[in-house]
Backbone as JSON Lines, residues from 0, in Angstrom:
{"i":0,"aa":"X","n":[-1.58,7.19,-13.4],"ca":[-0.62,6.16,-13.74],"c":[-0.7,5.1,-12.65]}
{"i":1,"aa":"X","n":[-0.56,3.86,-13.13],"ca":[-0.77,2.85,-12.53],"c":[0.5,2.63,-11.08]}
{"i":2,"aa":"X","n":[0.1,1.93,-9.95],"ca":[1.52,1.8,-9.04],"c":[2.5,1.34,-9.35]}
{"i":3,"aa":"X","n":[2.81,0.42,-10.12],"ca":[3.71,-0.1,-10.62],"c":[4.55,1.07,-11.54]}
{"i":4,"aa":"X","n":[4.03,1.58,-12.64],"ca":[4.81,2.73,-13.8],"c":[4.92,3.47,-12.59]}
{"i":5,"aa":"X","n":[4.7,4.1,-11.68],"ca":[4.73,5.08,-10.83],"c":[6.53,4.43,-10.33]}
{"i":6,"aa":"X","n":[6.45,3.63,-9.7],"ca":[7.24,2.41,-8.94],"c":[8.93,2.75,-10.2]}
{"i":7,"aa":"X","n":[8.36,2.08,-11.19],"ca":[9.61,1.84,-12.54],"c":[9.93,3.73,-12.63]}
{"i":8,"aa":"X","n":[9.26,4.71,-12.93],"ca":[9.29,6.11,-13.45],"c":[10.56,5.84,-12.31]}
{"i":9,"aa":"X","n":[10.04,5.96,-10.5],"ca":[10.91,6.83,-9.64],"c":[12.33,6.05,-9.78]}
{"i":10,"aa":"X","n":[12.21,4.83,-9.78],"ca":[13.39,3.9,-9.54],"c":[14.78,4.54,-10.87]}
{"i":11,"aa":"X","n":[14.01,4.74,-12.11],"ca":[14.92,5.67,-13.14],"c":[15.48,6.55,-12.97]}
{"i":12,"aa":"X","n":[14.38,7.39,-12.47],"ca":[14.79,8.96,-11.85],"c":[15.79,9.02,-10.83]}
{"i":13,"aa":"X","n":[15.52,8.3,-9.55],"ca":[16.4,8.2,-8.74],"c":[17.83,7.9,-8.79]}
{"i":14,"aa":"X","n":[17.98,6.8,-9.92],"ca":[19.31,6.05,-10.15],"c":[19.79,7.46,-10.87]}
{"i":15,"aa":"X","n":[19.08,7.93,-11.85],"ca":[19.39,8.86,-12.69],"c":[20.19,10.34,-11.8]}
{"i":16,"aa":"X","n":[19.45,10.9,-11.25],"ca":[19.6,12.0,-9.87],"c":[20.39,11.84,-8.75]}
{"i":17,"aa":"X","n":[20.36,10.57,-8.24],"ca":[20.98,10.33,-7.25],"c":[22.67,9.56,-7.75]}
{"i":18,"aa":"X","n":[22.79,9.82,-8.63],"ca":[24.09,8.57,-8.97],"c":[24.29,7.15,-8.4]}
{"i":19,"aa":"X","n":[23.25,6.82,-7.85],"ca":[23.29,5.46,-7.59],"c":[23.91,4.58,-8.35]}
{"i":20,"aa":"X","n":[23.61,4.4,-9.53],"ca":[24.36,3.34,-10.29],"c":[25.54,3.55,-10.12]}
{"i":21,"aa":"X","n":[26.28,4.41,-10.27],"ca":[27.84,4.1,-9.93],"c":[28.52,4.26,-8.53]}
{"i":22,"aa":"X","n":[27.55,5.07,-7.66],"ca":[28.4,5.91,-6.28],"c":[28.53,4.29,-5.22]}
{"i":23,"aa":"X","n":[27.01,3.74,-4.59],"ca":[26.77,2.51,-3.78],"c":[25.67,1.8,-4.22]}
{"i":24,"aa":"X","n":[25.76,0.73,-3.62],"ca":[24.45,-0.22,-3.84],"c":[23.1,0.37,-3.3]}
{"i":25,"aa":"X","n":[22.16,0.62,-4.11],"ca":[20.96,1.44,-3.49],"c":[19.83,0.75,-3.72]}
{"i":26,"aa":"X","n":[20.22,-0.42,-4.09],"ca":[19.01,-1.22,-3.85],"c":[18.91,-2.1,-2.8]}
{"i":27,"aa":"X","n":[17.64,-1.6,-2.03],"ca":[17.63,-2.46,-0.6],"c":[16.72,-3.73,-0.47]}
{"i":28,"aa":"X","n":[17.25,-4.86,0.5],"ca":[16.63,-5.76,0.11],"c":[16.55,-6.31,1.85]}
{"i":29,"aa":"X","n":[16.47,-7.56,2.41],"ca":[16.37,-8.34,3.6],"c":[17.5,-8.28,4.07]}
{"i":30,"aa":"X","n":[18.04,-7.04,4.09],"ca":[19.71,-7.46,5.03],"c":[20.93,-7.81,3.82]}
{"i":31,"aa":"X","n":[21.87,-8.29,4.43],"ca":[23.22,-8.57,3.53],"c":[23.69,-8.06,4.44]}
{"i":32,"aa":"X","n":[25.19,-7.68,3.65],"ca":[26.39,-7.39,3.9],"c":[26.66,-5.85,3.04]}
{"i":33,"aa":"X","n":[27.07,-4.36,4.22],"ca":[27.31,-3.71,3.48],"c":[28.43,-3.27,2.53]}
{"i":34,"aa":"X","n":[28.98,-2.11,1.93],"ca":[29.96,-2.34,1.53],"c":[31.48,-2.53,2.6]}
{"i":35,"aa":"X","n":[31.2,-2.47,3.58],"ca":[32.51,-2.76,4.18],"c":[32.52,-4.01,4.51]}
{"i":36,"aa":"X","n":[31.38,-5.11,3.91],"ca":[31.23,-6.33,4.3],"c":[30.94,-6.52,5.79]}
{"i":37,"aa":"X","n":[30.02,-5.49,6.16],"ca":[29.38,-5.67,7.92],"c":[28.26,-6.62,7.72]}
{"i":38,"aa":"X","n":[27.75,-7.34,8.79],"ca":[25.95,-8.15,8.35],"c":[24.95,-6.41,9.15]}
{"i":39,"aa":"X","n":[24.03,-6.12,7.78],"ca":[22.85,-5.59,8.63],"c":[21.8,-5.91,8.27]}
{"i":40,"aa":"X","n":[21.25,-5.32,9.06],"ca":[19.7,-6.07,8.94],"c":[18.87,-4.55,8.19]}
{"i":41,"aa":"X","n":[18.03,-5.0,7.52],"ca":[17.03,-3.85,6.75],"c":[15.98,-3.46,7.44]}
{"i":42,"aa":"X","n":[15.51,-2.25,7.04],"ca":[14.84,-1.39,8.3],"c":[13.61,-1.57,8.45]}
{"i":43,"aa":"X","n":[12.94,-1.76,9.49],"ca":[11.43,-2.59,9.51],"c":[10.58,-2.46,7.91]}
{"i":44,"aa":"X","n":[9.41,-2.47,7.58],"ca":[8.65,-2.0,6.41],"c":[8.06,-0.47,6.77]}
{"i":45,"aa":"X","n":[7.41,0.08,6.63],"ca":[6.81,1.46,6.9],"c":[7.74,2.5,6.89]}
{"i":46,"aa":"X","n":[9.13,1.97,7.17],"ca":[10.18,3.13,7.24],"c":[10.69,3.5,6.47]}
{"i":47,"aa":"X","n":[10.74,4.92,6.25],"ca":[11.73,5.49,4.95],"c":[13.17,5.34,5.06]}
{"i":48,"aa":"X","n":[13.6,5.14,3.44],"ca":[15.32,4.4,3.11],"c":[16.1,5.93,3.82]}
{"i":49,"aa":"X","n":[16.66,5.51,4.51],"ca":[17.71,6.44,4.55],"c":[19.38,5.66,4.35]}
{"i":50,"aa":"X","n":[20.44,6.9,3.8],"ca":[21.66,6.06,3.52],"c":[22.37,5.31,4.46]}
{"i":51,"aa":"X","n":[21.95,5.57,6.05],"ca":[22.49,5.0,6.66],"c":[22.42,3.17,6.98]}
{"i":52,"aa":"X","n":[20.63,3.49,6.41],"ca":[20.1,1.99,6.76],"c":[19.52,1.11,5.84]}
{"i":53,"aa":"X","n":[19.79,0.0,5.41],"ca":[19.21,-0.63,4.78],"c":[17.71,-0.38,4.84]}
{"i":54,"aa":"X","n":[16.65,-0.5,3.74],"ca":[15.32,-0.51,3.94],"c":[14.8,-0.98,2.62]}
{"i":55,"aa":"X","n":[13.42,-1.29,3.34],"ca":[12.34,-1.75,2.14],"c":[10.62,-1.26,2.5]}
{"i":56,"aa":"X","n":[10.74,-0.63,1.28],"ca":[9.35,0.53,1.27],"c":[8.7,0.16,0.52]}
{"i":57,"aa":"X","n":[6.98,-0.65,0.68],"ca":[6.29,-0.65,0.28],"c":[5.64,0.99,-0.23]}
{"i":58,"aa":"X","n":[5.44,1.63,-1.45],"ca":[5.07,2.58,-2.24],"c":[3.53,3.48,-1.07]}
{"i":59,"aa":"X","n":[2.15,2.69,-1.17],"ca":[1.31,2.4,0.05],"c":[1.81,2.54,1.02]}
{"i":60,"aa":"X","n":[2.74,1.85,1.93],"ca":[2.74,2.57,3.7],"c":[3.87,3.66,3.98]}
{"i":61,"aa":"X","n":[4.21,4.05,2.34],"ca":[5.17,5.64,2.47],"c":[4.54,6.59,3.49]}
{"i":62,"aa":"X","n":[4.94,7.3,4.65],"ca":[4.32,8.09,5.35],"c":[3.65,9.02,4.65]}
{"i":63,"aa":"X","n":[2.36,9.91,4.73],"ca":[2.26,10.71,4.03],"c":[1.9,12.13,4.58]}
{"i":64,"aa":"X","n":[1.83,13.37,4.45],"ca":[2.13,14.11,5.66],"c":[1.01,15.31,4.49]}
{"i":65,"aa":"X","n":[0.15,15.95,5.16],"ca":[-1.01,16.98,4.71],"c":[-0.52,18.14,4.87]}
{"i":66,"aa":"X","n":[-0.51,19.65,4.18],"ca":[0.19,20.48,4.02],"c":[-1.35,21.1,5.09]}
{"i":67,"aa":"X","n":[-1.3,21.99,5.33],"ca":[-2.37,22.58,6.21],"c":[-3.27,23.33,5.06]}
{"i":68,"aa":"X","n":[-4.61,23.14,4.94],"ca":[-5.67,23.5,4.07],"c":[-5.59,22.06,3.15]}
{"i":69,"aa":"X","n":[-5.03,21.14,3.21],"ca":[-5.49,20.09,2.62],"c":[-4.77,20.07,0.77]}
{"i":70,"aa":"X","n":[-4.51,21.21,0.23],"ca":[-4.27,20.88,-1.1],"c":[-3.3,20.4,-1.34]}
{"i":71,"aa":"X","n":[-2.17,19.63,-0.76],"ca":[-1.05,19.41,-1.14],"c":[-0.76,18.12,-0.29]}
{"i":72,"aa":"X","n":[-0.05,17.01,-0.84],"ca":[-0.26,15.91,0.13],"c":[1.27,16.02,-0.57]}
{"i":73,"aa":"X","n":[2.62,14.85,0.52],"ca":[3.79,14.86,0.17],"c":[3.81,12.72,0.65]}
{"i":74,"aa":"X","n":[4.15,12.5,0.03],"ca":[4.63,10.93,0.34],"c":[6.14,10.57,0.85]}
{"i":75,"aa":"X","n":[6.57,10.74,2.01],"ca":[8.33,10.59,1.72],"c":[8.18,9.26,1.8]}
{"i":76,"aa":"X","n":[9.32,8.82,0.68],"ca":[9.7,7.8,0.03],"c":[11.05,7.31,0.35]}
{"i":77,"aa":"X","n":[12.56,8.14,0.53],"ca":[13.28,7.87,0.86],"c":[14.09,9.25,1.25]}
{"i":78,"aa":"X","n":[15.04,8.84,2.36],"ca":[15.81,10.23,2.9],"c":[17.07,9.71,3.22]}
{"i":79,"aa":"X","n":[18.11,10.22,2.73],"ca":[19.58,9.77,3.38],"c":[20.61,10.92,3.72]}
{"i":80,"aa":"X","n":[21.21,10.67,3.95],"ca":[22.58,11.54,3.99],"c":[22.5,12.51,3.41]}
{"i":81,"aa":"X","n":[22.12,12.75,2.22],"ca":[22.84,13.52,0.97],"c":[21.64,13.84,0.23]}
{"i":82,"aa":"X","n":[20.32,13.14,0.03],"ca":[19.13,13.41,-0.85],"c":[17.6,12.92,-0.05]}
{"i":83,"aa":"X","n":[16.67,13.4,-0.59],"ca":[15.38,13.08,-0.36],"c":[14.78,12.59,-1.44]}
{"i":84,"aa":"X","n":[13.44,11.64,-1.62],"ca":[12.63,11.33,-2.24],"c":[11.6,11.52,-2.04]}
{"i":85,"aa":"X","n":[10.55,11.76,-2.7],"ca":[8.98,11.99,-2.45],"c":[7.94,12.2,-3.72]}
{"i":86,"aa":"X","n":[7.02,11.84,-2.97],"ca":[5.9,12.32,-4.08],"c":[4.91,13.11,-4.08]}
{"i":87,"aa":"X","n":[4.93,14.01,-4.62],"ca":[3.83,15.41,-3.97],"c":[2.83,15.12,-4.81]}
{"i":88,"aa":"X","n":[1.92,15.31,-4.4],"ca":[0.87,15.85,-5.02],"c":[0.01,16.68,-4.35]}
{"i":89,"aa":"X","n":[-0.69,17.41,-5.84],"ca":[-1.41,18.84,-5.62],"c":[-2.91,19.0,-5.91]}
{"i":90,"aa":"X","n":[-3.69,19.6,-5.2],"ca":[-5.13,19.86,-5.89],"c":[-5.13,20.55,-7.16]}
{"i":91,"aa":"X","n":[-5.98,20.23,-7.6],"ca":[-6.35,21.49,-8.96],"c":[-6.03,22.84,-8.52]}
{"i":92,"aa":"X","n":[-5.74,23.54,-9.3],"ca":[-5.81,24.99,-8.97],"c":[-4.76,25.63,-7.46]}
{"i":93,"aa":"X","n":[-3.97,24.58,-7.23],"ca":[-3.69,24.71,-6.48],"c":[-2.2,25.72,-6.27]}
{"i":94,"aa":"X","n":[-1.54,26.85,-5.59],"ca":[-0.44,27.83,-5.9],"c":[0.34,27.46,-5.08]}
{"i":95,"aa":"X","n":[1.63,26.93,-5.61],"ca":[2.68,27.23,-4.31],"c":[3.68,28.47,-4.87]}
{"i":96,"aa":"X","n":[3.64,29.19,-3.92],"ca":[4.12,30.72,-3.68],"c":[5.85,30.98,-4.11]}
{"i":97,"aa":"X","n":[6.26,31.99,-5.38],"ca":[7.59,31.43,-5.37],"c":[8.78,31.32,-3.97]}
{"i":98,"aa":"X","n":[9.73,30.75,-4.25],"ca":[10.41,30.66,-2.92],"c":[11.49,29.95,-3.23]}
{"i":99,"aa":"X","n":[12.3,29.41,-2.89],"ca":[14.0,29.0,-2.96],"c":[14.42,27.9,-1.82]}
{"i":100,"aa":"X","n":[15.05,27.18,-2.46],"ca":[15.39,26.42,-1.45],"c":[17.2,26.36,-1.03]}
{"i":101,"aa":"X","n":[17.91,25.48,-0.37],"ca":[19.75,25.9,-0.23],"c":[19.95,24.26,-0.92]}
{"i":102,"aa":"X","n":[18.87,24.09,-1.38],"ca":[19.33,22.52,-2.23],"c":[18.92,22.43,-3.89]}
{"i":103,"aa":"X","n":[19.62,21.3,-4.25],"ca":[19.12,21.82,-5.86],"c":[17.19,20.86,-5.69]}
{"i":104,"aa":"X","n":[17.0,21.3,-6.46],"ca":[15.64,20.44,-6.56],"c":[15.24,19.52,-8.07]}
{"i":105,"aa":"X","n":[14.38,18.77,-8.6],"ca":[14.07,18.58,-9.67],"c":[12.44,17.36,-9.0]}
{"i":106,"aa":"X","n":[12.11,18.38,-10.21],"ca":[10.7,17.3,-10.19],"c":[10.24,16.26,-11.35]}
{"i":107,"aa":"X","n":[9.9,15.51,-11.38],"ca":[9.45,14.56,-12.42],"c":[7.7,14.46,-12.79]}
{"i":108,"aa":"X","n":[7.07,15.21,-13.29],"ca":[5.53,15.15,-13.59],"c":[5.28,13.85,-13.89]}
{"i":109,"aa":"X","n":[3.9,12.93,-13.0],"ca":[3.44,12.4,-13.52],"c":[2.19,11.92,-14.2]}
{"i":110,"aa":"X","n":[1.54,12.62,-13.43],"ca":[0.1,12.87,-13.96],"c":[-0.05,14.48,-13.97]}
{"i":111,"aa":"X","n":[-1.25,15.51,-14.41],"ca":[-1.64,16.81,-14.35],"c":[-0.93,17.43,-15.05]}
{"i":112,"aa":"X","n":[-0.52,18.87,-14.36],"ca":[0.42,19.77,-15.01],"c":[-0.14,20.99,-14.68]}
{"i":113,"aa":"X","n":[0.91,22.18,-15.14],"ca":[0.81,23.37,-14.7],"c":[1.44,24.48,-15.44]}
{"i":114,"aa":"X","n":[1.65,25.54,-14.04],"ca":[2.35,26.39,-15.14],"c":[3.45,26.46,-14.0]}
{"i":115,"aa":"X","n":[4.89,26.52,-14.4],"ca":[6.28,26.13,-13.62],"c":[6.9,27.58,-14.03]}
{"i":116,"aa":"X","n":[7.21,28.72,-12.48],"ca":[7.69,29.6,-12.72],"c":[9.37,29.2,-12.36]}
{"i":117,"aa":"X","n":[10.85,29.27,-13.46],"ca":[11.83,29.14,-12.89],"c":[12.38,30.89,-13.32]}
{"i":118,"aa":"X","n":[12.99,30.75,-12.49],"ca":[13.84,32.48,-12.44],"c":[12.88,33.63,-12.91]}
{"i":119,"aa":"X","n":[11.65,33.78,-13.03],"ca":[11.18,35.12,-13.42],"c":[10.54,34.31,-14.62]}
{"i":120,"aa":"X","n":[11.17,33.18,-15.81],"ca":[10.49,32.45,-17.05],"c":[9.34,31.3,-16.4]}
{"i":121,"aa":"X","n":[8.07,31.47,-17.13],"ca":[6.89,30.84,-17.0],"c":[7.15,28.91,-18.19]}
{"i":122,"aa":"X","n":[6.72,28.51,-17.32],"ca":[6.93,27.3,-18.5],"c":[5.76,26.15,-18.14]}
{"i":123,"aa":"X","n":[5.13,25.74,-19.37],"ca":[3.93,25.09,-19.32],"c":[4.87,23.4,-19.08]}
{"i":124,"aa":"X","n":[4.13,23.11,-17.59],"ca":[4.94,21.19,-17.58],"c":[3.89,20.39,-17.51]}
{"i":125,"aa":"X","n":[3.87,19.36,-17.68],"ca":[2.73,17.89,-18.15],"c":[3.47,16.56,-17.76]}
{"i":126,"aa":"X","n":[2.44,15.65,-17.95],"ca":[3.13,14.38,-17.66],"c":[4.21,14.24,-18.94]}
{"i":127,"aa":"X","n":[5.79,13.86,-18.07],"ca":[6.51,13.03,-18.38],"c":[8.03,14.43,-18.58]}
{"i":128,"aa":"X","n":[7.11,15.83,-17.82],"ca":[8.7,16.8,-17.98],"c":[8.89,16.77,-16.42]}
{"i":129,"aa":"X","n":[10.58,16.68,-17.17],"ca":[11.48,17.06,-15.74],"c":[11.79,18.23,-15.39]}
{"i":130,"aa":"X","n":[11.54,18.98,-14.24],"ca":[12.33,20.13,-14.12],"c":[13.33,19.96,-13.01]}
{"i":131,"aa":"X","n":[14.03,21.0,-13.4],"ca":[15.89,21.6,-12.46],"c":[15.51,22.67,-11.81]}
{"i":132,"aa":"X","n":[15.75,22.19,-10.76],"ca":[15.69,24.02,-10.09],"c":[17.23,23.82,-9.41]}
{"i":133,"aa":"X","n":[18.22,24.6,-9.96],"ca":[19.15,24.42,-9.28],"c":[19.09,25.31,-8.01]}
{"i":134,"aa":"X","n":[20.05,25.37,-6.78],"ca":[20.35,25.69,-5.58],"c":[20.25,27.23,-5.54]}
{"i":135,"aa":"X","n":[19.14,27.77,-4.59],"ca":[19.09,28.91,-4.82],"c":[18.13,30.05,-5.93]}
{"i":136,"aa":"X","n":[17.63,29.52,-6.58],"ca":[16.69,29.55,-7.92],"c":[15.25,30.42,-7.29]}
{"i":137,"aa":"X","n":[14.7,31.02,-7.58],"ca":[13.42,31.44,-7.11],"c":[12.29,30.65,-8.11]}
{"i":138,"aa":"X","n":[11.42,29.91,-7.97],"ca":[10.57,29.47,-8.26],"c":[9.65,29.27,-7.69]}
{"i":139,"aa":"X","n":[8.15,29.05,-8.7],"ca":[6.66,28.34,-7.97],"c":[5.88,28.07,-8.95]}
{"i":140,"aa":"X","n":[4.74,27.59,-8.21],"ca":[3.89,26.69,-9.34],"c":[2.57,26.75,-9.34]}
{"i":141,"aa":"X","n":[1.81,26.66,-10.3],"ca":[0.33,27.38,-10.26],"c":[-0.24,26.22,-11.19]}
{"i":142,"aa":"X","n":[-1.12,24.98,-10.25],"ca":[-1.64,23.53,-10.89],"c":[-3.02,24.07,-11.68]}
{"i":143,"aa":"X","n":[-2.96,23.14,-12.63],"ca":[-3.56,23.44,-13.48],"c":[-5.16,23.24,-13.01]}
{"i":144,"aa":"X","n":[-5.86,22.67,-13.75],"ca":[-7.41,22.21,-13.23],"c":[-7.78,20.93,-13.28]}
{"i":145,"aa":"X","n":[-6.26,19.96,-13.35],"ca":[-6.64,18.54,-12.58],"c":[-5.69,18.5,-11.67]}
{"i":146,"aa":"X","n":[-5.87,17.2,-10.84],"ca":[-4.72,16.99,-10.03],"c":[-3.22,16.64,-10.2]}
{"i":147,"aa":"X","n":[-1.96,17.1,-9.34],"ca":[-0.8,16.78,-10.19],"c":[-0.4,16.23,-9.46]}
{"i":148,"aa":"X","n":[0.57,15.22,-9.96],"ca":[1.25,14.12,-9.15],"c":[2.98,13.94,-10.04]}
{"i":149,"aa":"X","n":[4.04,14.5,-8.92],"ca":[5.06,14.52,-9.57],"c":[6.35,13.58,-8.24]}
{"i":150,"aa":"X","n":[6.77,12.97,-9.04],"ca":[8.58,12.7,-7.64],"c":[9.44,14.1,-7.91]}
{"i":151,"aa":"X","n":[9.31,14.01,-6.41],"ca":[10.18,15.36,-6.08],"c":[11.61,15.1,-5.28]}
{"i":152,"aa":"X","n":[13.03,15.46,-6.09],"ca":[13.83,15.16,-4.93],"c":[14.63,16.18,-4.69]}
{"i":153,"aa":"X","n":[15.15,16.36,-3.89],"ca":[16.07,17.28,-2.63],"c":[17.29,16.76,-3.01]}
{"i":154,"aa":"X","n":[18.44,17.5,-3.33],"ca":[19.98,16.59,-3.69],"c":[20.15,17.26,-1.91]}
{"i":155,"aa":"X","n":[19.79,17.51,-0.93],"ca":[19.79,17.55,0.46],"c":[18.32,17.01,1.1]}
{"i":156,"aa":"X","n":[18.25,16.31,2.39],"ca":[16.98,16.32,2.87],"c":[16.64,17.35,3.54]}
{"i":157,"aa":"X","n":[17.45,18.65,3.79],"ca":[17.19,19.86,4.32],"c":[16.19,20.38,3.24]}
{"i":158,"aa":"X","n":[15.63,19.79,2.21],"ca":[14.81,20.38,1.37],"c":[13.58,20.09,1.51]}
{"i":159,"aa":"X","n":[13.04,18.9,2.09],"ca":[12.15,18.27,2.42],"c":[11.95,18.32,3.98]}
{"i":160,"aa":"X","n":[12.64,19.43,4.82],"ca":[12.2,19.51,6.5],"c":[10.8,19.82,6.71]}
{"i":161,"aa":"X","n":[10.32,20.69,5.93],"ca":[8.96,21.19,6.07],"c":[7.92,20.34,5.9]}
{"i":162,"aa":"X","n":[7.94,18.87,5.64],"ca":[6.58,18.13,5.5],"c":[6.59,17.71,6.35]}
{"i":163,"aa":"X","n":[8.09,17.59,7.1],"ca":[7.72,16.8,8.13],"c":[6.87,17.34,9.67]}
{"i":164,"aa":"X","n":[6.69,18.41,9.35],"ca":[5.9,19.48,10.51],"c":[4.29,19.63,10.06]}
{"i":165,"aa":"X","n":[4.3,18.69,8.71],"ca":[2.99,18.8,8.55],"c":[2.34,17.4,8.91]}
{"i":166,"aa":"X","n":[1.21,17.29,9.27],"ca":[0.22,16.05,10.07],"c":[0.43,15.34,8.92]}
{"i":167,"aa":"X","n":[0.76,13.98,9.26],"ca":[0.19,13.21,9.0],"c":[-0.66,12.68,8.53]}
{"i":168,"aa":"X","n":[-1.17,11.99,7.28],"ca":[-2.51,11.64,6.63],"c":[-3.42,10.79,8.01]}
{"i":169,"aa":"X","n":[-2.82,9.86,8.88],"ca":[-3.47,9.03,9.41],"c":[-3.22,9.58,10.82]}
{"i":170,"aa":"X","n":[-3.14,10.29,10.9],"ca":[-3.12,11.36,12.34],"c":[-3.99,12.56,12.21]}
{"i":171,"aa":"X","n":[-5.05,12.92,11.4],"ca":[-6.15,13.11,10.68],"c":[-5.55,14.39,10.23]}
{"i":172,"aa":"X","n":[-4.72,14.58,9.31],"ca":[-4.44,15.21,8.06],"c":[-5.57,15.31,6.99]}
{"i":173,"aa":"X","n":[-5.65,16.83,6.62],"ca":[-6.99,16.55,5.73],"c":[-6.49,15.94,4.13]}
């Protein structure tokens, strides 16, 4: 999928997941005024949105962080207070082991697909399914034989601590 549909998909999802549309203004731009009517300034480019700070994220200089053996790459996209954003993607064939997290999770497929274990039930996902893993859930995932590319978010960023211990793409991440 092209950067742009990639771009429109997360911006849905997010408003959708995150309650943005009704909770605060979550679209960040060159500064303003926040809601308490303070002036701030928006957070350099390269940096991920967090709720505290205004920001603006080019899609491209999202950090991107290499899982160790190379099959799994994570893009964080945005992190605040309360949620994470990202974009994983997976090699072919690639297993992540079931496991649980203390946050709810949901993923958005956008390219590939697999086979999505939730609670003990097997379920075939493809471009354009969402899954729920609510808080606590045992799940994992077994990629099919192309590559998968899904937005992944954390309703905590305690869900997303672990990429950040992984290298870096440009700190020679494989």
């Amino acid at each position: 999928m092209e950067l742009i549909g990639r771009v429109i998909t997360l911006s849905f999802v997010a408003l959708f997941l995150t309650g943005c549309a009704t909770a605060q203004p979550c679209l960040c731009d060159e500064g303003g005024l926040s809601e308490a009517g303070v002036e701030e300034k928006a957070q350099p480019a390269g940096v991920p949105h967090t709720s505290a700070e205004p920001s603006v994220l080019s899609f491209i200089d999202a950090p991107r962080h290499i899982a160790p053996g190379g099959e799994i790459s994570v893009a964080l996209l945005a992190e605040g207070l309360n949620a994470y954003i990202g974009e994983i993607s997976l090699a072919p064939g690639t297993e992540v082991p079931v496991h649980t997290h203390e946050s709810e999770e949901y993923l958005f497929f956008i390219e590939g697909g697999g086979i999505m274990t939730l609670a003990g039930v097997d379920y075939e996902v493809g471009p354009g399914t969402m899954v729920t893993v609510p808080e606590g859930t045992e799940h994992g995932f077994v990629n099919g034989p192309e590559a998968s590319v899904a937005f992944q978010i954390f309703s905590s960023p305690e869900g997303a601590q672990r990429f950040k211990e992984w290298p870096r793409a440009e700190d020679g991440g494989q």
